[in-house]
C-alpha positions as CSV (number, residue, x, y, z in Angstrom):
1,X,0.0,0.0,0.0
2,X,1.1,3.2,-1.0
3,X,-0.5,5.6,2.1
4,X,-0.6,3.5,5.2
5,X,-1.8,4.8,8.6
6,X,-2.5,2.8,11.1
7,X,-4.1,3.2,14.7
8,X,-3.0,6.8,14.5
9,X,-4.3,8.7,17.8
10,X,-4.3,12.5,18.4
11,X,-5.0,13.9,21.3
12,X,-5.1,17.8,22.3
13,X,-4.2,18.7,26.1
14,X,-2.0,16.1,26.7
15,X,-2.5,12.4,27.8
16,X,-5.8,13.0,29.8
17,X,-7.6,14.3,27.2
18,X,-9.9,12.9,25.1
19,X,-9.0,11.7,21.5
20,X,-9.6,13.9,18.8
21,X,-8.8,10.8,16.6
22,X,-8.9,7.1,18.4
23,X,-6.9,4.5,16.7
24,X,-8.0,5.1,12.8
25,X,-6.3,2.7,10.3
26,X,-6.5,3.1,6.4
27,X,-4.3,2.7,3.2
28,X,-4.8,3.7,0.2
29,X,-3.0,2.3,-3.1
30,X,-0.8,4.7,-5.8
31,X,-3.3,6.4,-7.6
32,X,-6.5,6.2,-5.4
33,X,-8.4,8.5,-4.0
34,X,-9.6,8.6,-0.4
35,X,-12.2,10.6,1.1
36,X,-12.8,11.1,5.1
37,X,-16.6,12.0,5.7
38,X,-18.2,13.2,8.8
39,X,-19.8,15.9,11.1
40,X,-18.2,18.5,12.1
41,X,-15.7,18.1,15.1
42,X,-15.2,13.8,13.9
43,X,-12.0,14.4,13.7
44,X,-11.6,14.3,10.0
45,X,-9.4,17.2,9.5
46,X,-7.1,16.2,12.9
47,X,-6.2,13.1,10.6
48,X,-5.6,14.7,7.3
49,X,-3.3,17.8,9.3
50,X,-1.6,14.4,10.7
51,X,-0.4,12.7,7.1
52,X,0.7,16.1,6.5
53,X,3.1,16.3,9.4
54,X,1.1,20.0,10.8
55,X,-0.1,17.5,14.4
56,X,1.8,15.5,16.1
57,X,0.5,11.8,16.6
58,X,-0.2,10.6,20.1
59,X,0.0,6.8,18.9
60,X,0.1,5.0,15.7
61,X,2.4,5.8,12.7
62,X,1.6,7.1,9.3
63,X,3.8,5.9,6.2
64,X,4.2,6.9,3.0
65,X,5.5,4.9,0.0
66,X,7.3,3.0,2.1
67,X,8.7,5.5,4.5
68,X,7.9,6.0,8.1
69,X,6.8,10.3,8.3
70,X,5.4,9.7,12.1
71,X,5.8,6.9,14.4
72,X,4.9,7.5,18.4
73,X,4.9,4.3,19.2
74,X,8.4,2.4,20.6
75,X,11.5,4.0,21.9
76,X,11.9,5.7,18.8
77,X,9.6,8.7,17.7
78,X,10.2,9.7,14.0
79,X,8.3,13.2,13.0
80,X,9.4,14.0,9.6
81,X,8.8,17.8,9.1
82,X,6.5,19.1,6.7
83,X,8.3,20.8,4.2
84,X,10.2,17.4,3.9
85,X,7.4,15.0,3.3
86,X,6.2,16.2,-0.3
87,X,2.8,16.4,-0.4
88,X,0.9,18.7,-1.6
89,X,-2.1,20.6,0.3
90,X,-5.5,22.6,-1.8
91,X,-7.2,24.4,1.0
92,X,-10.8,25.5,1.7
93,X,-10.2,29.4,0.9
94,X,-7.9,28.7,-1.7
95,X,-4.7,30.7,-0.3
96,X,-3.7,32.1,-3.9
97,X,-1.8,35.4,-3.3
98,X,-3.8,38.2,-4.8
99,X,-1.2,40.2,-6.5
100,X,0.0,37.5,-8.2
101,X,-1.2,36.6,-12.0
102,X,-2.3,33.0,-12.5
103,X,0.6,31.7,-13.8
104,X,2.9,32.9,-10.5
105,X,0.2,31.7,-8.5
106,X,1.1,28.0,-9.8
107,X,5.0,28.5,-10.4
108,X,5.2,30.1,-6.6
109,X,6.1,26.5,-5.6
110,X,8.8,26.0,-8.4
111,X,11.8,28.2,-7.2
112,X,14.5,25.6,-8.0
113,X,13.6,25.3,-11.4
114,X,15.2,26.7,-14.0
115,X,12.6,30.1,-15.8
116,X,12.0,28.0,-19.0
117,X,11.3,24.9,-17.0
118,X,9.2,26.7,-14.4
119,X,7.4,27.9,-17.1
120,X,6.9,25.2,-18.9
121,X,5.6,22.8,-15.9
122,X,3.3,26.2,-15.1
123,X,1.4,25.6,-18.8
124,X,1.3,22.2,-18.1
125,X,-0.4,22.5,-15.1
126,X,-2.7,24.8,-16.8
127,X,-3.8,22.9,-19.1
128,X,-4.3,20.0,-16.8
129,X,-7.0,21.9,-15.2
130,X,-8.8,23.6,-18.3
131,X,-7.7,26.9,-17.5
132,X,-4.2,27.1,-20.1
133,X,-6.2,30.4,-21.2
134,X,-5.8,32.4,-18.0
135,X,-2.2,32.5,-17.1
136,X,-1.7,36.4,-17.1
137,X,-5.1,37.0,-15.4
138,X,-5.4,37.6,-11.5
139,X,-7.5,35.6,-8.9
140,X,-10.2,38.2,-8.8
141,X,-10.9,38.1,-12.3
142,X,-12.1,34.4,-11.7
143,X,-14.7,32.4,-10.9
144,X,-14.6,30.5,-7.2
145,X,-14.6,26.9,-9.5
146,X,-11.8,28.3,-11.4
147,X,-9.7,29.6,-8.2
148,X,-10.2,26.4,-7.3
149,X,-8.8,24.4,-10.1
150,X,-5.8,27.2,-9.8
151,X,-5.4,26.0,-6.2
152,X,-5.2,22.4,-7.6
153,X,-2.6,23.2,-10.1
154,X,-0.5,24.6,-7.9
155,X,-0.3,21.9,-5.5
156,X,0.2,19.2,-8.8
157,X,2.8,21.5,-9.7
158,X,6.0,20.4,-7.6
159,X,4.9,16.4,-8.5
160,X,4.2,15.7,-4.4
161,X,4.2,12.5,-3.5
162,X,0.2,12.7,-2.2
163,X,-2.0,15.5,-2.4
164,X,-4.4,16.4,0.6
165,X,-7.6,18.4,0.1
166,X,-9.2,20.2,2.7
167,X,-13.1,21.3,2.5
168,X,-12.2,22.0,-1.3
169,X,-15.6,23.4,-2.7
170,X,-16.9,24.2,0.8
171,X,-17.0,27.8,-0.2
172,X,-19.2,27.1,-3.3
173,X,-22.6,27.0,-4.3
174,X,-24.3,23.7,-4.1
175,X,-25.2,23.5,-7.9
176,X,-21.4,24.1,-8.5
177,X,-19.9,21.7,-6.0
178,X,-20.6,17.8,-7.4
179,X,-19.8,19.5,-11.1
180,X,-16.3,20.7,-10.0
181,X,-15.8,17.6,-7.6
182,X,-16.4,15.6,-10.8
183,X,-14.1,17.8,-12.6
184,X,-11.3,17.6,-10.4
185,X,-11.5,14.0,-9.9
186,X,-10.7,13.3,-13.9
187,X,-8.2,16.0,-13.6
188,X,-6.4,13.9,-10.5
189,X,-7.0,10.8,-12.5
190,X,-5.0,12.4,-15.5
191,X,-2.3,13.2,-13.1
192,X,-2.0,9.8,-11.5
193,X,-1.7,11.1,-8.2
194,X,-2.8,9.7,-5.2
195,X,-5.2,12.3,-3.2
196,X,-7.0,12.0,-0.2
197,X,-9.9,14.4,0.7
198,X,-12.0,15.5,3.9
199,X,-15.6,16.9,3.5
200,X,-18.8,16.7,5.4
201,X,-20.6,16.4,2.0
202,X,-21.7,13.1,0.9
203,X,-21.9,13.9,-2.7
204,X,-18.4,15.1,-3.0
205,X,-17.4,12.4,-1.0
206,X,-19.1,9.5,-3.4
207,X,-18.4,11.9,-6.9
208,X,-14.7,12.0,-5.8
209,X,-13.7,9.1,-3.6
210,X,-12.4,5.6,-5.2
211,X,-12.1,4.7,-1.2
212,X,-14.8,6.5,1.8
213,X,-14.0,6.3,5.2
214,X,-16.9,7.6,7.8
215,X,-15.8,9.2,11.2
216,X,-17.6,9.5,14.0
217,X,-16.7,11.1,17.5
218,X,-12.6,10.4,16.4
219,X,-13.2,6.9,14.7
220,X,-13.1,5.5,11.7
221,X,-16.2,3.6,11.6
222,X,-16.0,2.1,8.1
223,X,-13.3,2.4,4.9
224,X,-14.9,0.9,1.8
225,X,-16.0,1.8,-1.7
226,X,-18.7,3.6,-2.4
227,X,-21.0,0.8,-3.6
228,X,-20.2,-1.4,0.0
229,X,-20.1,1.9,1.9
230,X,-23.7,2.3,0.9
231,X,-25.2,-1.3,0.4
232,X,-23.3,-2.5,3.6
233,X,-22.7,-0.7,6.2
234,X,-20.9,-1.7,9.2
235,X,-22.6,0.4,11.9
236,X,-25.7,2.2,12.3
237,X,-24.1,5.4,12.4
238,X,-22.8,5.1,9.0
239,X,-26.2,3.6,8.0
240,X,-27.9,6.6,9.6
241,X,-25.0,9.5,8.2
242,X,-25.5,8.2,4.8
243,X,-28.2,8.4,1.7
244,X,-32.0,8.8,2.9
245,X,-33.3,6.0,5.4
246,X,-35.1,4.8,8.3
247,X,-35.2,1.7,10.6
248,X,-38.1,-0.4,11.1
249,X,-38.8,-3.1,13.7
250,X,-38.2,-6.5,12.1
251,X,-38.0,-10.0,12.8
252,X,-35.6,-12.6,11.0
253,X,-37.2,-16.4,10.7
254,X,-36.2,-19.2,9.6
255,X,-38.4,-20.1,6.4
256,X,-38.1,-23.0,4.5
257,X,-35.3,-22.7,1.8
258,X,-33.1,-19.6,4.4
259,X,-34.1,-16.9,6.9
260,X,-36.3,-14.1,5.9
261,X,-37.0,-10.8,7.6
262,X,-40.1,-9.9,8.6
263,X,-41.0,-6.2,8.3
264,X,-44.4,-4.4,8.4
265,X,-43.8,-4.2,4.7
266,X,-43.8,-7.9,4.3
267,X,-41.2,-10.5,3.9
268,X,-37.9,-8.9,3.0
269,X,-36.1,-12.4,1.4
270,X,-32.0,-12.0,0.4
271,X,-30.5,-15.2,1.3
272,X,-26.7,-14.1,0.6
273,X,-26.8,-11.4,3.2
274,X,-29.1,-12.1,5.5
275,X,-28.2,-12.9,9.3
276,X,-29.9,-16.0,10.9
277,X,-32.4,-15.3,13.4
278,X,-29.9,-16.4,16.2
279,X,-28.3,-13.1,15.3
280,X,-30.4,-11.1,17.9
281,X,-32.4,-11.9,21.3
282,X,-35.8,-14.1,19.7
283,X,-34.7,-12.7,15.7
284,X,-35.9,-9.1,16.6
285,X,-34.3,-6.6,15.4
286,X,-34.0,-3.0,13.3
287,X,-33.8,-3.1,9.2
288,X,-32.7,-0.4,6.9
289,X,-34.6,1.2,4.9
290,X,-33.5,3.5,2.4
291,X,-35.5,5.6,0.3
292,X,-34.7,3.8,-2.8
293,X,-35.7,0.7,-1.3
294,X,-39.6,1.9,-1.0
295,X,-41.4,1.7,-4.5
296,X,-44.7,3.3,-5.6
297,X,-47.1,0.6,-6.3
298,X,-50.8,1.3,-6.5
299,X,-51.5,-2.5,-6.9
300,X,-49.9,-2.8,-3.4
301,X,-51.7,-4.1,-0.5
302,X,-49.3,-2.0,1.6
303,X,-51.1,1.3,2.2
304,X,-49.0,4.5,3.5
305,X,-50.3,8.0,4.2
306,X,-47.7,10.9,2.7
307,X,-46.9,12.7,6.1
308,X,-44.3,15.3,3.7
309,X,-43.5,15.7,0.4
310,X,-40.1,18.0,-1.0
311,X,-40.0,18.9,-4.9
312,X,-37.0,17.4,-6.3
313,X,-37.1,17.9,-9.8
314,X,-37.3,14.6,-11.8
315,X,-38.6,13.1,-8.5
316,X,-40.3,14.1,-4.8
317,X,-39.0,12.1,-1.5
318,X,-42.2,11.6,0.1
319,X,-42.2,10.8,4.1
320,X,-44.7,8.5,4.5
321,X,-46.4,6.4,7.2
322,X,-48.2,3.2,7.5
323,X,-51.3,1.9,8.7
324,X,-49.1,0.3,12.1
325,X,-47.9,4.3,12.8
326,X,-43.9,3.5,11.2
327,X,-42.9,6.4,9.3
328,X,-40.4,5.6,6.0
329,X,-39.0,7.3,3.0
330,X,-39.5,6.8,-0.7
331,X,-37.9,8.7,-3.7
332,X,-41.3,8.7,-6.4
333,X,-41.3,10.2,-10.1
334,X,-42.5,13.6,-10.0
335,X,-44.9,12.5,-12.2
336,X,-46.6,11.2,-9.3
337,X,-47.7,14.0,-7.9
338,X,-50.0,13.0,-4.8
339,X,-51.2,15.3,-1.5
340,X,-50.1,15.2,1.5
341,X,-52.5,13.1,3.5
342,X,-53.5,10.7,0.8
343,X,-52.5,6.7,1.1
344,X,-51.4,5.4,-1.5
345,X,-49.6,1.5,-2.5
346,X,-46.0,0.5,-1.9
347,X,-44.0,-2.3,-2.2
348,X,-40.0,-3.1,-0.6
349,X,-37.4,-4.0,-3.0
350,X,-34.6,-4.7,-1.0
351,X,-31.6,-6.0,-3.0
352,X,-29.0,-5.6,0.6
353,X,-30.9,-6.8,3.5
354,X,-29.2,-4.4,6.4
355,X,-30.0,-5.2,10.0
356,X,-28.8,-4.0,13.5
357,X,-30.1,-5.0,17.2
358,X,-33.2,-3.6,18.3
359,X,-32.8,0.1,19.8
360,X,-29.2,-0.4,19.6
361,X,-27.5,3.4,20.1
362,X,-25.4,5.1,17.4
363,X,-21.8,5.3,18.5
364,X,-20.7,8.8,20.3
């Protein structure tokens, strides 16, 4: 693995003090890119400033390519300084110097090159990013997307080793953000550099990330792919945090050919996935939900009330609740536009069955 960390701990306050990160472990592979998602004050950021050698580990060590650039644990502590570690950083506000045109902004980091070279690896860079056009303009006479992509390019430009992004398109609007965050993941992929990335923002997170790793309260509950992130997830925090969902009581039986859960939808059947009923205390349990799980069927002998309903362009997400008072969550074609208070038919189609104990708590 190229970008190894494991059970890295940081603390703030000294050795009392509560972990702002508690024993997280990820790698990521040359040319991947990670993303670190969470709530505010997880402790997302704490690990990215960490790789980059701007906190000092607690425990744990973080490697790079092979090389040891923090190591608390032994005899031994190794903290290789920032400066020395090559990798690059792109920063929420950007940080390009104002008075500078385009072009210095992305050579700044290039001093030892010779002015040919330096320019040359500038209009590469450029170009990388889409923007070969601007090079004599300033800052100010572009867009926030394009300050970003400026940003990027001058991190790319001094070929670091890894390239960390902080809360990248936090500062844009929300049309904008998924567009550039699609944007700058070809433009990564181009480079072949290996990136990892820390938002709050599950979009970015799953339009950028080849590897997403949830935090919660300093831990790193799961580090998967998107697909497994989503379909699977390993705690009910990270089935809570992401994509639109509920929990409803259930029961897993055996039936016959496997067990099957039994929800107030019906029988949920997925043979592969399923726990057996010893799973949980007399089978009962909690199953996930998710709004895509929840079809529209006016056929359906499942009746549900529409408690809410938000206008989402090509579809609504309606809140509904059955007859037995559970309230879930179905993404319908906005072609089916039906008022609030009126029941109408739905079905389960549950590919991933997903189930948790029974009133179990989400972690701190």
């Amino acid at each position: 693995m190229f970008l190894e960390l494991d059970h890295v701990t940081i603390r703030y306050g000294g050795a009392a003090a509560r972990a702002a990160v508690d024993g997280a472990s990820l790698t990521l592979k040359q040319g991947e890119i990670g993303v670190l998602l969470g709530p505010s004050g997880c402790g997302k950021t704490s690990l990215l400033r960490a790789v980059a050698g701007l906190e000092r580990i607690a425990a744990g060590r973080v490697a790079l390519g092979g090389e040891t650039l923090s190591d608390a644990g032994g005899g031994r502590r190794v903290q290789v300084a920032p400066e020395r570690r090559r990798i690059g950083m792109v920063f929420q506000d950007y940080a390009l110097f104002p008075h500078l045109t385009v072009g210095e902004n992305v050579g700044f980091g290039l001093p030892s090159l010779s002015r040919d070279a330096r320019a040359g690896r500038v209009a590469e860079m450029l170009e990388l990013v889409g923007l070969g056009h601007a090079a004599g303009r300033y800052p100010h006479q572009l867009s926030g997307g394009q300050q970003q992509r400026i940003a990027l390019a001058r991190a790319l430009a001094p070929q670091p080793r890894l390239l960390l992004l902080d809360e990248p398109f936090s500062n844009l609007d929300v049309d904008l953000r998924e567009r550039l965050a699609q944007e700058v993941r070809a433009i990564l992929k181009r480079a072949g550099i290996t990136a990892l990335l820390v938002t709050h923002d599950q979009l970015e997170a799953f339009a950028v990330g080849d590897v997403i790793g949830v935090m919660n309260g300093g831990r790193l509950e799961q580090w998967e792919d998107p697909y497994s992130l989503y379909h699977r997830p390993a705690s009910r925090f990270v089935a809570d945090f992401i994509g639109h969902g509920v929990f409803a009581p259930a029961r897993i039986v055996d039936y016959g050919r496997g067990p099957v859960v039994r929800t107030p939808l019906g029988d949920l059947l997925d043979l592969k996935e399923c726990p057996l009923p010893a799973a949980y205390p007399n089978g009962e349990c909690e199953v996930l939900l998710r709004a895509d799980d929840i079809v529209h069927d006016d056929d359906s002998p499942v009746k549900a009330c529409i408690e809410r309903k938000a206008f989402r362009g090509s579809e609504f997400l309606y809140t509904l609740r059955l007859q037995t008072g559970e309230l879930l969550l179905a993404h319908v074609p906005s072609h089916h536009d039906h008022s609030v208070g009126e029941w109408i038919g739905i079905r389960p189609v549950v590919d991933h069955v997903v189930t948790f104990e029974r009133g179990e708590p989400q972690s701190a």
